[in-house]
N, C-alpha and C positions, 0 to 999 in steps of 0.2 A: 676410268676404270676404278678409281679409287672409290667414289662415289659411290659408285654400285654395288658395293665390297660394303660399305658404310650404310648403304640404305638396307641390304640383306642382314646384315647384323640387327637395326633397329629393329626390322621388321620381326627378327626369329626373339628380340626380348619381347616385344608384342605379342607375338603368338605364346610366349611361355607365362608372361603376365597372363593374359585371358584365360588360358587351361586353368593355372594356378589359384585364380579368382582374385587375383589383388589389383592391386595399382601398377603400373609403368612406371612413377617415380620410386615404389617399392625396389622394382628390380635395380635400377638405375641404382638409387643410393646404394645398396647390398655392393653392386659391382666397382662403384667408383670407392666406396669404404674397403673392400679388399686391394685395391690396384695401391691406394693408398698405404694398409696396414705395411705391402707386399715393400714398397718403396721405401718408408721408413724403417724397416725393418732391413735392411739391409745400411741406412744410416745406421742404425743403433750399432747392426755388427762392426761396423767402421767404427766407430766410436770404441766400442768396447776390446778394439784387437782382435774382435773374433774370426778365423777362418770364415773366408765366403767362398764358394765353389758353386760352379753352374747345377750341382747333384744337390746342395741341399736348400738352392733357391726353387730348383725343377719339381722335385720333392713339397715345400711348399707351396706353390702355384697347383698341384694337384691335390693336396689335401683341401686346397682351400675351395677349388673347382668342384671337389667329392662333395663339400656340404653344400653347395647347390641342389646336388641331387637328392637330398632330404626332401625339399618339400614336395618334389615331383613324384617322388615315393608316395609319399602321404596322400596329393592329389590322386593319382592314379588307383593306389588302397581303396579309397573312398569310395572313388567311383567304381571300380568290382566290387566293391561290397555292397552297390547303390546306396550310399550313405553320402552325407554332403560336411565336407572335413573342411572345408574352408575357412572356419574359425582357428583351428588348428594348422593349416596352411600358412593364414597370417599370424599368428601369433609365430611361429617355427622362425618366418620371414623374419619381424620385428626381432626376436632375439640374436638372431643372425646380424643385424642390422646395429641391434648394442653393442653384441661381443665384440664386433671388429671395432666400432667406436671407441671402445674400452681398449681394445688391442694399440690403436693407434695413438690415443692419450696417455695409454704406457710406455710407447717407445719413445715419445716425445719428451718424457721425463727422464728416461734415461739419456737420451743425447744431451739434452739440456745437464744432468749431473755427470752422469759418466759411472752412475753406478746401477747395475742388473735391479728390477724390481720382478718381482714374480707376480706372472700374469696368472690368473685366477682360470681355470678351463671350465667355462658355465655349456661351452658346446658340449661336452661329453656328460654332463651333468643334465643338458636338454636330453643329447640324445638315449639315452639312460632311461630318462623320464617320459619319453615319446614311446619305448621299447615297452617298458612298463605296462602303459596306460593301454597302448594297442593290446597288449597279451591279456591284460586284464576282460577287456571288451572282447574279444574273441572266444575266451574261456565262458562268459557271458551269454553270447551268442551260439555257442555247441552246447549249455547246461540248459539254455533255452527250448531249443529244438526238442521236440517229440518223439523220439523215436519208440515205436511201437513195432515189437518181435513178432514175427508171421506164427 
């Protein structure tokens, strides 16, 4: 049973890598880099005496879940707009892929001293900059269009 639970999983990052247009190991890393930030992240609050509670680990496992949905966003944009965002796709990935890196080499510093370092937010700084560039491109493509008055 277990198996079969483990093979449907593989199988549904498969299917989301192929939509998405990247790698399999893309997904993978992204997923094993958040399981990780998730885990040290709760050493750190140990470390630091901070209140842990199941509401603001529950709370981060879904923020962290939500930007998954970014690039599925973006894949799926693309393709209604018949546009091919795949570069954008994996780049979104890739930074995905750093932040938690960065996320997880800062908690590590802090367990190791014991004192808070402030973690830098480049995801809202992405998603910001993804917001941007899309409204840009949009504004683009309706200044483009013809419209001619009957």
């Amino acid at each position: 049973m277990m198996e079969s639970g483990l093979n449907l999983f593989k199988s549904t990052l498969y299917i989301i890598a192929a939509y998405l247009g990247v790698e399999y190991v893309m997904i993978v890393a992204l997923g094993s880099l958040m399981m990780a930030d998730s885990f040290l992240g709760i050493l750190k609050a140990i470390k630091l005496r901070q209140k842990i509670s199941m509401k603001i680990l529950g709370w981060g496992i879904v923020a962290k879940l939500s930007l998954l949905v970014v690039p599925l966003i973006i894949a799926t944009l693309g393709q209604g707009l018949s546009f091919d965002f795949t570069f954008f796709v994996i780049v979104t990935v890739n930074i995905l892929i750093v932040n938690e890196g960065i996320s997880c080499i800062t908690n590590i510093i802090v367990i190791k001293t014991g004192k808070d370092v402030k973690n830098t937010d480049y995801i809202t700084m992405l998603l910001t900059a993804l917001r941007n560039m899309l409204k840009s491109q949009m504004q683009k493509l309706i200044n483009s269009i013809d419209v001619k008055n009957p």
